[in-house]
Backbone of each chain as ProteinMPNN parsed JSONL, in Angstrom:
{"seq_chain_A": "XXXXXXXXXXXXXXXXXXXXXXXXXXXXXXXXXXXXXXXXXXXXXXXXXXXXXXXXXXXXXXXXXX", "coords_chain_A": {"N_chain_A": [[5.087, -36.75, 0.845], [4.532, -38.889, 2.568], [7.341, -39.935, 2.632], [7.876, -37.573, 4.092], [7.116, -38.054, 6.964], [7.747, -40.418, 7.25], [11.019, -39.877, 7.526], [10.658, -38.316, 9.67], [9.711, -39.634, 11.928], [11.879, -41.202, 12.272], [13.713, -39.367, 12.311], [13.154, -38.295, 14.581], [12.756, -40.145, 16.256], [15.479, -41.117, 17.038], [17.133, -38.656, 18.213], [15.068, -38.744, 20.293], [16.001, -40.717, 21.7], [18.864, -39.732, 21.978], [18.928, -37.462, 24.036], [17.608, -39.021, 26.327], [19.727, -40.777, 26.695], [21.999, -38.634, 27.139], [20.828, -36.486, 29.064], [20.169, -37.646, 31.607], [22.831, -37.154, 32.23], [23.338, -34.256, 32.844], [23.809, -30.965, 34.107], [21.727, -30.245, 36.764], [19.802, -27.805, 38.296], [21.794, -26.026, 41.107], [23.349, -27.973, 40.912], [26.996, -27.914, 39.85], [28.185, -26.496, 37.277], [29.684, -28.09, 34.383], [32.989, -27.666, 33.354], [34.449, -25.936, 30.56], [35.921, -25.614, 27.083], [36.269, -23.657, 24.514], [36.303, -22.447, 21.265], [36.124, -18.919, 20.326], [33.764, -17.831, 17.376], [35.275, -17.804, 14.523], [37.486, -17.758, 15.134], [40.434, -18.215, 16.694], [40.951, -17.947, 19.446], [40.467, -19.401, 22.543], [37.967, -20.181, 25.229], [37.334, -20.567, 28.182], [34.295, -21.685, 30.25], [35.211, -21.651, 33.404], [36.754, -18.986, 33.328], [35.331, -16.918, 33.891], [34.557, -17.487, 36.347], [33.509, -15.772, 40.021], [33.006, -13.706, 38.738], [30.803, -12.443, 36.651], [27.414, -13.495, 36.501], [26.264, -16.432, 34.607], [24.631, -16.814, 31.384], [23.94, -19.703, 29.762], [23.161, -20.324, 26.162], [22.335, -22.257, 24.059], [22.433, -23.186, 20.928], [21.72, -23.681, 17.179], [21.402, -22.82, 13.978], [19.666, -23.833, 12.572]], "CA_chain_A": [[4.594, -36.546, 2.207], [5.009, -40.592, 3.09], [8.887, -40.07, 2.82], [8.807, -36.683, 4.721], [6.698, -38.226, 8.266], [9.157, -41.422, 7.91], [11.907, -39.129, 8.091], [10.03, -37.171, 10.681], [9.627, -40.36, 12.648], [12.916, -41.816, 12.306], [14.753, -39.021, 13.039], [12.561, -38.145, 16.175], [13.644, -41.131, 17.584], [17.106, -41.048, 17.455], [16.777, -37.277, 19.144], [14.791, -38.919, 21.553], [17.664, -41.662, 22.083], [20.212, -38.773, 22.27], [18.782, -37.295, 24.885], [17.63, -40.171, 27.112], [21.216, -40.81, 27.033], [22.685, -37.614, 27.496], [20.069, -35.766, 29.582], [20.231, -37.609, 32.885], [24.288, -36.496, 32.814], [23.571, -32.72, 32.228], [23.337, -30.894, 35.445], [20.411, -29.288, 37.287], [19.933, -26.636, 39.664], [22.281, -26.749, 42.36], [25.054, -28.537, 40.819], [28.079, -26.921, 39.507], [28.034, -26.429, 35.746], [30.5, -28.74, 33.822], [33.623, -26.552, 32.638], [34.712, -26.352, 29.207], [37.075, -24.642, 26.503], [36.065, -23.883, 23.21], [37.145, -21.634, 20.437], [35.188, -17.782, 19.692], [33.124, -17.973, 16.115], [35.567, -17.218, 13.157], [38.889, -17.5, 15.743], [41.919, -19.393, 17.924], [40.722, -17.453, 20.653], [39.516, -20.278, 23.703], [37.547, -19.392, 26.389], [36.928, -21.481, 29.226], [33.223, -21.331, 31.172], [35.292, -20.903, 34.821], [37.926, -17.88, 33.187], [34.101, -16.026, 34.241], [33.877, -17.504, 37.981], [34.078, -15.096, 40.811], [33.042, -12.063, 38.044], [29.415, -11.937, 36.597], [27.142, -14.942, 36.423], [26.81, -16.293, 32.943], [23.855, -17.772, 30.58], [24.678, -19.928, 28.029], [21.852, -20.408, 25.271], [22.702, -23.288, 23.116], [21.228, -23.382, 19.554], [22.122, -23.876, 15.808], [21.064, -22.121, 12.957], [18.342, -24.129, 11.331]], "C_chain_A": [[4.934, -37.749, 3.087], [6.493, -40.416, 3.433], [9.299, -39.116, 3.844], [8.345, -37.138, 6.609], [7.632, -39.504, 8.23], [10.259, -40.949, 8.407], [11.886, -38.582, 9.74], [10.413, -38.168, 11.701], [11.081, -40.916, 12.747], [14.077, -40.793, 13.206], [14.344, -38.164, 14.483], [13.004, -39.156, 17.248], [14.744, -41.244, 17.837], [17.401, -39.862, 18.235], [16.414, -37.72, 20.391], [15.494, -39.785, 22.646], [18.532, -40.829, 22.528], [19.946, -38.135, 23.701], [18.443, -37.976, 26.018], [19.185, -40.46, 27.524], [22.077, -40.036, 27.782], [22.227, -36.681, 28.982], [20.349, -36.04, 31.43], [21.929, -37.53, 33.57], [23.969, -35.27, 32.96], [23.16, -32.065, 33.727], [21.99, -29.909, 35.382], [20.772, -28.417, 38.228], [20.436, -27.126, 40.863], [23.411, -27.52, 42.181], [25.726, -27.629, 40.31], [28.071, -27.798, 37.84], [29.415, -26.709, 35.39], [31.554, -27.552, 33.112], [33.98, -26.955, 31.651], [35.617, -25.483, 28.399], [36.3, -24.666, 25.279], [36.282, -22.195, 22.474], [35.556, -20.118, 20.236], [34.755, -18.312, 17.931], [34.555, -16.964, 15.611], [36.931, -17.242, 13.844], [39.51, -18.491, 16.512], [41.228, -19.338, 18.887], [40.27, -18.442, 21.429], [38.918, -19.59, 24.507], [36.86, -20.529, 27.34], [35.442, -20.664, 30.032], [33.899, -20.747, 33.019], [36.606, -19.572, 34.507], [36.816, -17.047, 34.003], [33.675, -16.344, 36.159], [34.524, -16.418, 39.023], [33.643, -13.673, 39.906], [31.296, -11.785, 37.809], [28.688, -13.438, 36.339], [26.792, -15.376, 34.821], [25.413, -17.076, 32.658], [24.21, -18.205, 29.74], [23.231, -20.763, 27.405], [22.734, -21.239, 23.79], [21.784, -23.433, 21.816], [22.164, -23.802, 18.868], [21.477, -23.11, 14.939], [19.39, -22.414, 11.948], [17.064, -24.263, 12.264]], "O_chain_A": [[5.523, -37.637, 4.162], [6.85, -40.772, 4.555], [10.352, -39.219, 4.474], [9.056, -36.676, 7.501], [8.327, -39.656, 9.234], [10.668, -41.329, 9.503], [12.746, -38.497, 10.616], [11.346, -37.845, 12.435], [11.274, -41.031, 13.957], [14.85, -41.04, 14.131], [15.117, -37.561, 15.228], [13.39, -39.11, 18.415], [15.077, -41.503, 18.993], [18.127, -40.173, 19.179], [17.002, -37.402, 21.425], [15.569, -39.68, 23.871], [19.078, -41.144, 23.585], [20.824, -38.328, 24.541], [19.052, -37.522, 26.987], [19.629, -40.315, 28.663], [22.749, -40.403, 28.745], [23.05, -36.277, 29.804], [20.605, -35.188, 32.281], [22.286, -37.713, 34.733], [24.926, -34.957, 33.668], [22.296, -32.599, 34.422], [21.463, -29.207, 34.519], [21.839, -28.316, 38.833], [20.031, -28.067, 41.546], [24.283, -27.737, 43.022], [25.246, -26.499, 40.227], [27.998, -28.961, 37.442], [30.326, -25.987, 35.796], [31.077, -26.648, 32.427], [33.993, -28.171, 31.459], [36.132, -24.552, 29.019], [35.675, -25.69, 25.002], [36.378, -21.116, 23.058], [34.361, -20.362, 20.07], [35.474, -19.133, 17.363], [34.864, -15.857, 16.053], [37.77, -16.69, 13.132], [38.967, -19.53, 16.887], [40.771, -20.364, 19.391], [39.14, -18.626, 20.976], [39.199, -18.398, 24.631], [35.892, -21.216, 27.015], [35.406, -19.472, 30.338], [33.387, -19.862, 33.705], [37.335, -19.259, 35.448], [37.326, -16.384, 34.906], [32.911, -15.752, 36.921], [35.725, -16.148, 39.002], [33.954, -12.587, 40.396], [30.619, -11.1, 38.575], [29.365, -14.413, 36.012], [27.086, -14.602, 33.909], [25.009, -17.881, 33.497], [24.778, -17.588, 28.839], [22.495, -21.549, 28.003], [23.459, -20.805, 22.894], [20.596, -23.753, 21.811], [23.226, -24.231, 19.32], [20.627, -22.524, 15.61], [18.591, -21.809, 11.233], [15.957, -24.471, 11.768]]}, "seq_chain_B": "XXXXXXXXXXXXXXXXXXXXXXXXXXXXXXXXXXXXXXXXXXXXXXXXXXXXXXXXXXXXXXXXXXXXXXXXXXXXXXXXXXXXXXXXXXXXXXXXXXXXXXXXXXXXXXXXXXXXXXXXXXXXXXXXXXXXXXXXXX", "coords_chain_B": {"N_chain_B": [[13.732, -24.969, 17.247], [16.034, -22.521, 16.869], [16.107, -20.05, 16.093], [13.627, -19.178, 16.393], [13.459, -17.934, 18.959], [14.985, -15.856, 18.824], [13.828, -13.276, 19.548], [13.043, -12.572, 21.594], [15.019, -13.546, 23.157], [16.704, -11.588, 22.655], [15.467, -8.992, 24.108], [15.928, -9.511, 26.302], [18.789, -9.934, 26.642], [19.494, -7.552, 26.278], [18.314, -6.178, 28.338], [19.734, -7.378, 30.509], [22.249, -7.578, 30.019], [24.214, -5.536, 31.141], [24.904, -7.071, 33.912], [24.913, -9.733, 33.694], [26.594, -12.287, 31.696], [25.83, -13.235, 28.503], [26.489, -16.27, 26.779], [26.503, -17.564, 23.623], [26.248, -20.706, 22.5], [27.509, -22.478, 19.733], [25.865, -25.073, 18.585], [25.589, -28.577, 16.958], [23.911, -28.924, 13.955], [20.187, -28.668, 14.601], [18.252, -28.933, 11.633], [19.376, -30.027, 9.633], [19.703, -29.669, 5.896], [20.518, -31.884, 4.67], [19.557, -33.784, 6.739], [17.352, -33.98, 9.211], [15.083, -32.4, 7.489], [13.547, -29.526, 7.585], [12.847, -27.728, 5.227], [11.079, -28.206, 3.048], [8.813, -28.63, 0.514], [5.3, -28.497, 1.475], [5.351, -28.324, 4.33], [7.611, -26.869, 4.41], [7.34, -24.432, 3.288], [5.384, -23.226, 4.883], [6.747, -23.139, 7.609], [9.136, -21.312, 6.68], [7.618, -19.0, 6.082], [6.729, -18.714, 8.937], [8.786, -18.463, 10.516], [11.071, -16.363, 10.008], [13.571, -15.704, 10.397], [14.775, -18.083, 10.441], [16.942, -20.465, 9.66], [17.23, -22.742, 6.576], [18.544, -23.963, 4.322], [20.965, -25.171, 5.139], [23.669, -27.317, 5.418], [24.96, -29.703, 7.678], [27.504, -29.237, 9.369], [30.582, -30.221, 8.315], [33.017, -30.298, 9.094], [35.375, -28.866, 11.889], [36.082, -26.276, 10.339], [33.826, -25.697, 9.049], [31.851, -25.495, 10.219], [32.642, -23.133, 12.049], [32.063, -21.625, 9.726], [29.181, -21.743, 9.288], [28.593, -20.795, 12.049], [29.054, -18.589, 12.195], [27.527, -17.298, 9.704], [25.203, -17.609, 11.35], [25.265, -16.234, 13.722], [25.349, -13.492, 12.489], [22.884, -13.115, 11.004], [20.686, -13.476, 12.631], [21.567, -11.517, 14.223], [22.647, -11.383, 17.148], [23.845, -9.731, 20.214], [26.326, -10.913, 21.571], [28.441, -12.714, 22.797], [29.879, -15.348, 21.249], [30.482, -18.613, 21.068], [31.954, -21.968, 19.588], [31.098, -25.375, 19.305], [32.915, -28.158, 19.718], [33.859, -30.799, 17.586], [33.294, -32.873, 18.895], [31.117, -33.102, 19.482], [31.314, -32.268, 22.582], [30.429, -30.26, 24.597], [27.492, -29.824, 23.792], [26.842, -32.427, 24.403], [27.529, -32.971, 27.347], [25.917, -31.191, 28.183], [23.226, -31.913, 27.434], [22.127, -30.544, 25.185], [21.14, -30.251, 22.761], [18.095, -29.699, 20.586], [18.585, -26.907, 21.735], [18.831, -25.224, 24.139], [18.719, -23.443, 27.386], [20.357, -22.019, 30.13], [21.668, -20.854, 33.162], [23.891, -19.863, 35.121], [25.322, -19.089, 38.215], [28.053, -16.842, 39.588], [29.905, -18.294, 40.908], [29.894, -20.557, 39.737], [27.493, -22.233, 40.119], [24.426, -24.155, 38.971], [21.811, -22.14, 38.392], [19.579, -22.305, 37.049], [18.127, -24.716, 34.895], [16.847, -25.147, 31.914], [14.737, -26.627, 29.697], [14.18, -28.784, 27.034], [14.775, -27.855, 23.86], [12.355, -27.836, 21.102], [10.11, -27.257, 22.122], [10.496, -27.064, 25.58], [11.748, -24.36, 25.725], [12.272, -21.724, 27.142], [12.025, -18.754, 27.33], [10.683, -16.784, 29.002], [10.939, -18.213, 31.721], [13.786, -18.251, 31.507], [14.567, -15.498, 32.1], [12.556, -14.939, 34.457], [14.474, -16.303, 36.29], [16.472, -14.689, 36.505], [16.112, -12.127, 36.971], [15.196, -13.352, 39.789], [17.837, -13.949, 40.572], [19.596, -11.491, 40.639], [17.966, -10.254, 42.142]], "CA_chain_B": [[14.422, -24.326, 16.134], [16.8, -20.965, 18.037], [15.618, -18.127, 15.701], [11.973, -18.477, 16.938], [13.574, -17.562, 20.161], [15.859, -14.786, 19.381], [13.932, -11.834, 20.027], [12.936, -12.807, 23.192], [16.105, -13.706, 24.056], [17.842, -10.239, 22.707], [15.5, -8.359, 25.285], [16.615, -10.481, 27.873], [20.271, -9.799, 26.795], [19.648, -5.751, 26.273], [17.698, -5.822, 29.651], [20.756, -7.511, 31.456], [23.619, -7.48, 29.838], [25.269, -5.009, 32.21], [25.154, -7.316, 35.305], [25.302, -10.96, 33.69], [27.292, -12.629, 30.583], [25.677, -13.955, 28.123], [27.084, -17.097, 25.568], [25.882, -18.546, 22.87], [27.318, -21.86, 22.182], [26.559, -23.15, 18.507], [25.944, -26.692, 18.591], [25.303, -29.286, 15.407], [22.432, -28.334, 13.322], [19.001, -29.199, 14.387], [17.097, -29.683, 10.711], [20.309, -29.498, 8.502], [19.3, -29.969, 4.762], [20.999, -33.743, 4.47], [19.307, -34.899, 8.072], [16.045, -33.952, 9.372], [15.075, -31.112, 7.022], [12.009, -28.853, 7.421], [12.333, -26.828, 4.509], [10.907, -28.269, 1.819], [7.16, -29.35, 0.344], [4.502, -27.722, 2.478], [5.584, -27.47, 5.488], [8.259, -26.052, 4.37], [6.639, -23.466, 3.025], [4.592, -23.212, 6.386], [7.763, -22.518, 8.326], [9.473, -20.21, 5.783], [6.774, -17.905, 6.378], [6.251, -18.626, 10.018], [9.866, -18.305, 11.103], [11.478, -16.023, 8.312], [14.884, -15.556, 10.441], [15.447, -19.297, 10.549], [17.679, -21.35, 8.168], [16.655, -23.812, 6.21], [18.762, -24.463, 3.199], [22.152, -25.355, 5.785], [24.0, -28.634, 5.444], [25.228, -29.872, 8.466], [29.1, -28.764, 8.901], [31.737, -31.937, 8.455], [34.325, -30.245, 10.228], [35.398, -27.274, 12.635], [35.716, -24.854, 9.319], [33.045, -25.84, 8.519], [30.909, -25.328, 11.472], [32.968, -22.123, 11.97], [31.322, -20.807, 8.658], [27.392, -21.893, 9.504], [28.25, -19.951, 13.107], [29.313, -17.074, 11.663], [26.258, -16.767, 9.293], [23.894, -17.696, 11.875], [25.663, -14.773, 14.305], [24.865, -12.351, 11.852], [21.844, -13.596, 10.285], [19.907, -13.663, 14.162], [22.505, -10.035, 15.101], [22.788, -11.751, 18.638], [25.015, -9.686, 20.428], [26.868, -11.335, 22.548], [29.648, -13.902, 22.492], [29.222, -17.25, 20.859], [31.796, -20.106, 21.184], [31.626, -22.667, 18.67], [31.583, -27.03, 19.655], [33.947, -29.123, 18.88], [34.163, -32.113, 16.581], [32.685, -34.437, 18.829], [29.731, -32.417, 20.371], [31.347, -32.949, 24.016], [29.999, -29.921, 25.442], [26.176, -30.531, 23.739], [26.555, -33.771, 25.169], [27.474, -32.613, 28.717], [24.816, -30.22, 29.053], [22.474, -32.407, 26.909], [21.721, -28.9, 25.095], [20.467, -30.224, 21.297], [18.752, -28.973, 19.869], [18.184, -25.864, 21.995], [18.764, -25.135, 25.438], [19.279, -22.517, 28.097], [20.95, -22.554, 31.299], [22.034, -19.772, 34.104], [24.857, -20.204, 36.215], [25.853, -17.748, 39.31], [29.298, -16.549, 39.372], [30.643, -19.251, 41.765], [29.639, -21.647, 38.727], [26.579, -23.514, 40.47], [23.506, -23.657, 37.969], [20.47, -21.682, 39.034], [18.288, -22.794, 36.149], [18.829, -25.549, 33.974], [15.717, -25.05, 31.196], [14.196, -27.566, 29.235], [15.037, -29.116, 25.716], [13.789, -27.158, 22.823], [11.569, -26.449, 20.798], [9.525, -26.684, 23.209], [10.952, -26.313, 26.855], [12.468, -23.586, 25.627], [10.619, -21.136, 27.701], [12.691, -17.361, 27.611], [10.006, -16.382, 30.356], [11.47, -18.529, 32.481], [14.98, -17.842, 32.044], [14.28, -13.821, 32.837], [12.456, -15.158, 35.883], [15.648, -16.969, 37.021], [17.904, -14.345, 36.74], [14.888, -11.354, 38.064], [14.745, -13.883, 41.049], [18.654, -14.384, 41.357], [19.587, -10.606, 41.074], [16.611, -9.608, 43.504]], "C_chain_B": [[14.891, -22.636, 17.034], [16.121, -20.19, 17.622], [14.364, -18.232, 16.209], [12.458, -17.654, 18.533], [14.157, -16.151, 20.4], [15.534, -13.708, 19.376], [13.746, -11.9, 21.06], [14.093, -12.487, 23.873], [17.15, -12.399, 24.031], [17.301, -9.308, 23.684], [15.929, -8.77, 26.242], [17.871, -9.838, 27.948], [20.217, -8.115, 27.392], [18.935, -5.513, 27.369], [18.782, -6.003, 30.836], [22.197, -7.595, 31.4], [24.657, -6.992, 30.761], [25.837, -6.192, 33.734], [25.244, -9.159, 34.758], [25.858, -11.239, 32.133], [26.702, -13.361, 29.711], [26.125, -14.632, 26.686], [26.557, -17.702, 24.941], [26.962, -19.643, 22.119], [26.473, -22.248, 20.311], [26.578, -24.659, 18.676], [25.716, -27.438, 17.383], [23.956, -28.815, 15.151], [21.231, -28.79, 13.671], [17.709, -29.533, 13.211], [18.106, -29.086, 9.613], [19.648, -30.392, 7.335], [19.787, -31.535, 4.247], [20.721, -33.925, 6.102], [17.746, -34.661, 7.935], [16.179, -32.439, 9.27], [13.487, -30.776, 7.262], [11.299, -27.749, 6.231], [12.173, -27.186, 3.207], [9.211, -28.587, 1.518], [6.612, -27.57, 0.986], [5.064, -27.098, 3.654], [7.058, -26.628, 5.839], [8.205, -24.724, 4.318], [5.515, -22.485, 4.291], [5.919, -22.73, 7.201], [8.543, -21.354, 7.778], [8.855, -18.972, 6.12], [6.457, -17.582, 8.179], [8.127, -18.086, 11.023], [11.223, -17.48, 9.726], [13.339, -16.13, 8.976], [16.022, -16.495, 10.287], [16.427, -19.282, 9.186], [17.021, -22.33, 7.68], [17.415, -24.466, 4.774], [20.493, -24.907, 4.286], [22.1, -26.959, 5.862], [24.971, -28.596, 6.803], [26.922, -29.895, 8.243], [29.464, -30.299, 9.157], [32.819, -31.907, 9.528], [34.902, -28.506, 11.016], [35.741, -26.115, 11.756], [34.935, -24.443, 8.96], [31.502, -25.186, 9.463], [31.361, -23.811, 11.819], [31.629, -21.068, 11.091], [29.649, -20.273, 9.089], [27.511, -21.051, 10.743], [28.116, -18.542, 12.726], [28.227, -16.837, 10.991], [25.682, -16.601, 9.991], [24.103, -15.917, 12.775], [25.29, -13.287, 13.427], [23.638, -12.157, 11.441], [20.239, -12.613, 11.927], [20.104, -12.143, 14.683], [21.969, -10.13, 16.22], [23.868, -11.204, 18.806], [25.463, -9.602, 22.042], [28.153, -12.471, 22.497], [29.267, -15.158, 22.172], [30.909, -17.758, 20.478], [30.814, -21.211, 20.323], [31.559, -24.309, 19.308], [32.052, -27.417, 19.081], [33.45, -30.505, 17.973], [33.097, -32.837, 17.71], [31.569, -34.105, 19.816], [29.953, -32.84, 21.829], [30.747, -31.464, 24.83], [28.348, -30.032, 25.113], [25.976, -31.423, 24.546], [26.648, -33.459, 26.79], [26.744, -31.766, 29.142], [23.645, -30.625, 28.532], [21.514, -31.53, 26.196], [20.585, -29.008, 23.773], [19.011, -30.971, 21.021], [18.789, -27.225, 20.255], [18.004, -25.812, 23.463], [19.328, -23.888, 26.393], [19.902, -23.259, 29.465], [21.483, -20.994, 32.382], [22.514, -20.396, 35.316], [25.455, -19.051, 37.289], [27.602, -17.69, 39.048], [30.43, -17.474, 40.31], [30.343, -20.958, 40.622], [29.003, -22.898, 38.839], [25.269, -22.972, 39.687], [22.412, -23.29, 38.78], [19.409, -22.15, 38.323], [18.945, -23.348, 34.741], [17.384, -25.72, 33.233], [15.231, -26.377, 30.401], [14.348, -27.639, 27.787], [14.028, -28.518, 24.555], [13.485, -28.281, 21.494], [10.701, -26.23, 22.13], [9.461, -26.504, 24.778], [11.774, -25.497, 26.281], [11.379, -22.297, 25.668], [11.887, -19.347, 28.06], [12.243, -16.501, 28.764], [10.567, -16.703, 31.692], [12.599, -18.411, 32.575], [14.562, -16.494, 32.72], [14.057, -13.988, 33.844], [13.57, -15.389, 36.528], [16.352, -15.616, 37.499], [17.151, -12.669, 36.995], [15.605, -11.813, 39.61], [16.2, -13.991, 41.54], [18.744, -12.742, 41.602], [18.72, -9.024, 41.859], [16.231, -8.475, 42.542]], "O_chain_B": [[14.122, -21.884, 17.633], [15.43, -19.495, 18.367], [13.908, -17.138, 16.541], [11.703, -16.847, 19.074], [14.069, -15.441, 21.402], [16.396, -12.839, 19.249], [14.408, -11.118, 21.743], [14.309, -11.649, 24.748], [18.03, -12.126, 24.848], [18.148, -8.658, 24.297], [16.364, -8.02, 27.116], [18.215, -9.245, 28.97], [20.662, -7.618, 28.427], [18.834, -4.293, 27.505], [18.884, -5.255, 31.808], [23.054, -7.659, 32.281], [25.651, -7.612, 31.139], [26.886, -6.081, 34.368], [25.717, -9.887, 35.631], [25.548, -10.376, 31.312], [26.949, -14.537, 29.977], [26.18, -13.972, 25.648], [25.934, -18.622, 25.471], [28.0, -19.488, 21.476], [25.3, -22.238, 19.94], [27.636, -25.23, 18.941], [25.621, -26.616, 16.472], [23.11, -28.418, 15.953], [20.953, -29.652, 12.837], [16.639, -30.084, 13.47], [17.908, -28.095, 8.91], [19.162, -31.503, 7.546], [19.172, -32.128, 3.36], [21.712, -34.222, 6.769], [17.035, -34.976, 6.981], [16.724, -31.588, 9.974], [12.518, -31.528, 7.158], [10.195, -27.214, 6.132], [12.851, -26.721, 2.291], [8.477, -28.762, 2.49], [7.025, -26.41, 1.007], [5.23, -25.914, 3.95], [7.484, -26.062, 6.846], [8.812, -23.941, 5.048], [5.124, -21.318, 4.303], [5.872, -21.508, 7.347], [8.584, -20.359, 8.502], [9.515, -17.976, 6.418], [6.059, -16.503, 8.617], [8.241, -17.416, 12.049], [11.942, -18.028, 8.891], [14.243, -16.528, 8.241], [17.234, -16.347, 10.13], [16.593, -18.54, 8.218], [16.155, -22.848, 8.385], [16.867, -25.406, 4.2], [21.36, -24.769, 3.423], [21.159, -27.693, 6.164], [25.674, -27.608, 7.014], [27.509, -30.393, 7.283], [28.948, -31.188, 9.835], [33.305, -32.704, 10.33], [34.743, -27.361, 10.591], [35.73, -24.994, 12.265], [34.8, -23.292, 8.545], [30.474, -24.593, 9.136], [30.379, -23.074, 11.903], [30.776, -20.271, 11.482], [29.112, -19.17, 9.183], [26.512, -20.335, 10.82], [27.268, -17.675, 12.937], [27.581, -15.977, 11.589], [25.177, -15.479, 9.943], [23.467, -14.878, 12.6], [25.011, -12.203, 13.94], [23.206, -11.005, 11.483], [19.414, -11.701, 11.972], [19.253, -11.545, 15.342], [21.056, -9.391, 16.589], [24.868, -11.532, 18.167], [25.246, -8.913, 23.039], [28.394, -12.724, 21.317], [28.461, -15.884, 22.754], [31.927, -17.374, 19.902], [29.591, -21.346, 20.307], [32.437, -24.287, 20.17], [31.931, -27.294, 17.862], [32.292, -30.905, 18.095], [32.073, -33.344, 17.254], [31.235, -34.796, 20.779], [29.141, -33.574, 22.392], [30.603, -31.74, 26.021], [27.7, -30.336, 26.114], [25.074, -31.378, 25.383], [25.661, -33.793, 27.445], [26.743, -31.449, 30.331], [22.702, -29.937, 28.922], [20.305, -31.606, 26.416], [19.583, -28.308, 23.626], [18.724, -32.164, 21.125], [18.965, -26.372, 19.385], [17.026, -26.361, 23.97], [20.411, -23.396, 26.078], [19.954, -24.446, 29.788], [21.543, -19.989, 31.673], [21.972, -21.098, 36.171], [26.096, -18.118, 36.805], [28.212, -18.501, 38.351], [31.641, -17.255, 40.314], [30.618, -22.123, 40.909], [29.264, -23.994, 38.343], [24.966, -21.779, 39.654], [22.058, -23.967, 39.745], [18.346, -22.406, 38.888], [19.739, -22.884, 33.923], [16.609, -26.44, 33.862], [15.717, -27.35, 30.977], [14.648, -26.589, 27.218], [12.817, -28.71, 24.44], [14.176, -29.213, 21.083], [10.674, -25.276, 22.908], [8.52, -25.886, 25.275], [12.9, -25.994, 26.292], [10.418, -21.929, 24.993], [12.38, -19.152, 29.172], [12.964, -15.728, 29.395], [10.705, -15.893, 32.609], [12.957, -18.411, 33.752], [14.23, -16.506, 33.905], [14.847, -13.519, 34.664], [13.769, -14.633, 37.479], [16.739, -15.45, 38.656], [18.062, -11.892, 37.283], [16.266, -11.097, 40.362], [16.291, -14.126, 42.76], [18.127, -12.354, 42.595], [18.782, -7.803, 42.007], [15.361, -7.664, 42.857]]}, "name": "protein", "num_of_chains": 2, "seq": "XXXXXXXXXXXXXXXXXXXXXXXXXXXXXXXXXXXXXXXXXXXXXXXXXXXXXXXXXXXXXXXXXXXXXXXXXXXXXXXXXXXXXXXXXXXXXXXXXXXXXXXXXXXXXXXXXXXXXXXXXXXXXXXXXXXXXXXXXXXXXXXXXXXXXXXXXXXXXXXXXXXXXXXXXXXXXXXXXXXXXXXXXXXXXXXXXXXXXXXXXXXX"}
């Protein structure tokens, strides 16, 4: 239990580092959303965020698995 | 942690799909089994049961085959359907939208953000996306 709240704690803070960092780049409402390229799951395929501007508006829902 | 989110978020999709796009980006693992794991002991056992769709035995991918693989399970695992794009090697779009481990976002079709959500687990509020995108397409 001792080893799993050190963990807990340790790697809470570095999370909370990552974002501190990252967070006050990331835009907010009202700016224009950073474009990007990246590949479909399981393929070559790219797809850029502005191939979609001018067509339907887009959500993007960022996760991981665990 | 995403799967607590994804039924929410599949009515959302199957409510709007027709009129907006939605992507799921995978990003690096939030409680991969060699970092900060949740599935073991107690409260492992406590989440297991509380979140059955999650993962919990996933090692954090090394490299874009690798990460490939864990998307592809999760895509099936969750049966989100909708498009998911994978991140690259050096988490540059995580990092530019400061997304991990869980984040939404809604952008209009001129590619200015209408709602930029809050960092999960817990700003990660599915109520409030729907509102957004209710309130953009009136």
């Amino acid at each position: 239990m001792l080893t799993f709240l050190q963990r807990t704690l340790s790697y809470r803070g570095r999370e909370k580092a990552w974002q501190q960092k990252f967070n006050p780049l990331a835009p907010k409402a009202d700016d224009m959303a950073p474009d990007f390229a990246l590949a479909e799951v399981g393929s070559e395929r790219m797809w850029r965020l502005s191939d979609f501007r001018g067509q339907k508006p887009v959500v993007l829902i960022f996760g991981s698995f665990t | 942690m995403f799967a607590t989110a994804a039924g929410s978020l599949q009515k959302i999709v199957d409510q709007y799909q027709d009129q907006v796009l939605f992507i799921n980006i995978y990003i690096r693992e939030a409680h991969a089994r060699d970092a900060w794991w949740l599935g073991e002991g107690v409260l492992g056992r406590i989440v297991r049961t509380l979140f059955p769709r999650a993962a919990y035995d996933v090692d954090d991918p090394r490299d874009a085959t690798e990460r490939h693989d864990v998307a592809s399970q999760c895509r099936l695992a969750l049966n989100l359907n909708m498009l998911m794009l994978v991140d690259d090697e050096d988490d540059s779009v995580n990092k530019a939208y400061a997304a991990h481990p869980t984040r939404f976002y809604f952008i209009d079709s001129d590619g200015r953000v209408i709602y930029a959500g809050g960092v999960g687990p817990f700003g990660l509020r599915p109520w409030e996306l729907k509102k957004a995108i209710a309130n953009y397409l009136g």
